[in-house]
Backbone as numpy.savetxt, mean C-alpha at the origin, in Angstrom:
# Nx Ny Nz CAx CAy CAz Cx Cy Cz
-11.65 -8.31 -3.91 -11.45 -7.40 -5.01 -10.17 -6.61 -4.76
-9.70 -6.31 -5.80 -8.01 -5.33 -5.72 -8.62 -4.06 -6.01
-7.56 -3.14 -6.18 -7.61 -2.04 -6.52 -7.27 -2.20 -8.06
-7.96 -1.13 -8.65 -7.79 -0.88 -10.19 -6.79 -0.15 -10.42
-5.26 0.28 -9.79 -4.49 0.56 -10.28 -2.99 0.08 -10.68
-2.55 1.19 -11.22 -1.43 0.15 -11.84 -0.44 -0.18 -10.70
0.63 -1.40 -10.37 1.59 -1.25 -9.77 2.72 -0.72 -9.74
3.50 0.00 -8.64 4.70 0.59 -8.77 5.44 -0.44 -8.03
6.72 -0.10 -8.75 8.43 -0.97 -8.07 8.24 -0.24 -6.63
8.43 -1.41 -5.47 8.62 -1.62 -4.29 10.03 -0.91 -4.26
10.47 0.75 -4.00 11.75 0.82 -3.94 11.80 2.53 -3.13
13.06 2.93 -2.87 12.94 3.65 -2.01 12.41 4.93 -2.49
12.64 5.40 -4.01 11.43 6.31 -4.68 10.61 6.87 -4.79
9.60 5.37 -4.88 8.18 5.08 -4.46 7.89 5.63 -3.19
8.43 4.74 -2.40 8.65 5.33 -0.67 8.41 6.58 -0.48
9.76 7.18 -1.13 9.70 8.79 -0.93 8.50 9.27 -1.63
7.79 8.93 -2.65 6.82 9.42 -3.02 5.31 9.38 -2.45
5.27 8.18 -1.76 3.75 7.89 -1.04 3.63 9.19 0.07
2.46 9.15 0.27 2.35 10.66 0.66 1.76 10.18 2.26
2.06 11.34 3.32 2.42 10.75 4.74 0.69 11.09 5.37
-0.25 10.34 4.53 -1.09 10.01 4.72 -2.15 8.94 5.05
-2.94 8.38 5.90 -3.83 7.01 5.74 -4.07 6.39 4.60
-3.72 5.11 4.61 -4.77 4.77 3.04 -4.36 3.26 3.71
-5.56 2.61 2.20 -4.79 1.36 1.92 -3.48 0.85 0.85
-3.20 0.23 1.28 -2.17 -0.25 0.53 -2.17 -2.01 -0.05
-2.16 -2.40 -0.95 -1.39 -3.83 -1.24 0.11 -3.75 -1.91
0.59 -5.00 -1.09 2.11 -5.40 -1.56 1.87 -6.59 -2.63
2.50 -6.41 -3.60 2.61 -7.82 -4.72 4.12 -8.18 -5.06
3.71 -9.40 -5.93 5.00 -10.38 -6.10 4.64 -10.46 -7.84
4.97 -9.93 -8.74 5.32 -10.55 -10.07 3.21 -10.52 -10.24
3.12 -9.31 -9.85 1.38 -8.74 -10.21 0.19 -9.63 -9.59
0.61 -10.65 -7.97 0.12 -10.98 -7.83 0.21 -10.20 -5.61
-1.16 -9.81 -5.52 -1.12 -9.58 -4.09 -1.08 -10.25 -3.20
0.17 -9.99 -2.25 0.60 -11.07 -1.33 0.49 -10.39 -0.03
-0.09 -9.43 -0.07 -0.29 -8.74 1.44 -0.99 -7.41 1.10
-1.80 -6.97 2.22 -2.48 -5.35 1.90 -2.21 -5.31 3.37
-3.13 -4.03 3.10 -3.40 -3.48 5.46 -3.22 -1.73 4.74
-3.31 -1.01 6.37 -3.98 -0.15 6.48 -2.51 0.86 7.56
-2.18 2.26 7.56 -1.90 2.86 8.17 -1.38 4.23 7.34
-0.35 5.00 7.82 0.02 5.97 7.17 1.24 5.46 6.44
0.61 5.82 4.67 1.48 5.13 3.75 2.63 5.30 3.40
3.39 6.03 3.70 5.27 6.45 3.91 5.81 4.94 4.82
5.03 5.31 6.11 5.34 4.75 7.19 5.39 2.69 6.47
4.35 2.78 6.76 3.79 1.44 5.63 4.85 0.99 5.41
4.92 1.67 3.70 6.25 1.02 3.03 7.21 1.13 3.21
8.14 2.18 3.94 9.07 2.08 4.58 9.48 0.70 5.33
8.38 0.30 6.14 8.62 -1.19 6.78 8.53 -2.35 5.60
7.66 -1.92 4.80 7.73 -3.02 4.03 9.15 -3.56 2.81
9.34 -2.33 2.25 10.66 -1.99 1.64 11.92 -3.03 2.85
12.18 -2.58 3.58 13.25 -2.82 4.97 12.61 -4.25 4.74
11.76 -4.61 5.54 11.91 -6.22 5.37 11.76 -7.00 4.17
11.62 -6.57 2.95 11.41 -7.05 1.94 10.13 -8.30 1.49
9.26 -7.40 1.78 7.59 -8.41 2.12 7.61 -8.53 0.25
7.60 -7.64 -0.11 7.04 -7.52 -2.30 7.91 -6.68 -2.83
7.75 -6.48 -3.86 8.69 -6.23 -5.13 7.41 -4.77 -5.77
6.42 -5.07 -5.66 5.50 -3.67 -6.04 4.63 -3.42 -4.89
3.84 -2.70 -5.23 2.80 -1.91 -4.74 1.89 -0.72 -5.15
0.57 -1.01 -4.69 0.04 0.21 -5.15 -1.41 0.59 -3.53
-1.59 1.71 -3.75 -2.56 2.43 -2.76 -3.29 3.26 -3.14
-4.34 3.57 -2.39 -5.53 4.45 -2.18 -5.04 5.54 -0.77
-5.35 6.82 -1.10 -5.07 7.79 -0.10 -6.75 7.32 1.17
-6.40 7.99 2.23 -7.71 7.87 2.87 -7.64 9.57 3.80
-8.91 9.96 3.89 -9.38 10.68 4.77 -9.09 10.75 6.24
-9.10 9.42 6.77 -8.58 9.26 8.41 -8.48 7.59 8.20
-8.18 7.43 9.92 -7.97 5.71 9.58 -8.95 4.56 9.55
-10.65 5.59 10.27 -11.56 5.10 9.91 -11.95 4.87 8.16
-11.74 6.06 7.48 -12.12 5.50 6.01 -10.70 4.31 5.67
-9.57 4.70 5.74 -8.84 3.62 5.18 -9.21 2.01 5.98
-10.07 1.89 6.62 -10.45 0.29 7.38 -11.59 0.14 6.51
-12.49 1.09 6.42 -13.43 0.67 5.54 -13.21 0.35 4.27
-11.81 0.91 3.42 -11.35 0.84 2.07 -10.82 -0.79 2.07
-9.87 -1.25 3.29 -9.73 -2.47 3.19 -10.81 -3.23 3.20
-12.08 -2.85 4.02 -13.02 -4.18 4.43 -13.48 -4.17 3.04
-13.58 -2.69 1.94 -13.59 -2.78 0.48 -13.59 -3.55 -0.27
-11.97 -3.83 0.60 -11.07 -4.39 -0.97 -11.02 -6.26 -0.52
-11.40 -6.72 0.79 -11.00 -7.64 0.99 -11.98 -9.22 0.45
């Protein structure tokens, strides 16, 4: 299962906007998910942006990094 929200442009923006908190995250290609995972979401996309894994993305904030593992085992 995905997340029910909408996707944002994979760009440095976004980046600056994700908040320097746990969550999950998925990366997509043209609205299709080509990668998710779990850490503090600045950090995240920052790497992901730099190597150029997707073109969007969207996330869930988490509580600690125990709830964001459980949000992936969620979503997977």
């Amino acid at each position: 299962m995905t997340l029910r929200k909408r996707w944002r442009d994979l760009d440095r923006g976004t980046v600056g906007q994700a908040p320097e908190r746990y969550g999950y995250y998925e990366l997509g290609t043209d609205g299709d998910v080509v990668d998710r995972g779990v850490g503090v979401l600045r950090d995240e996309l920052k790497e992901a942006l730099a190597y150029g894994r997707a073109d969007q993305v969207r996330w869930e904030t988490a509580t600690s990094k125990a709830h964001a593992d459980r949000l992936l085992a969620d979503h997977e």
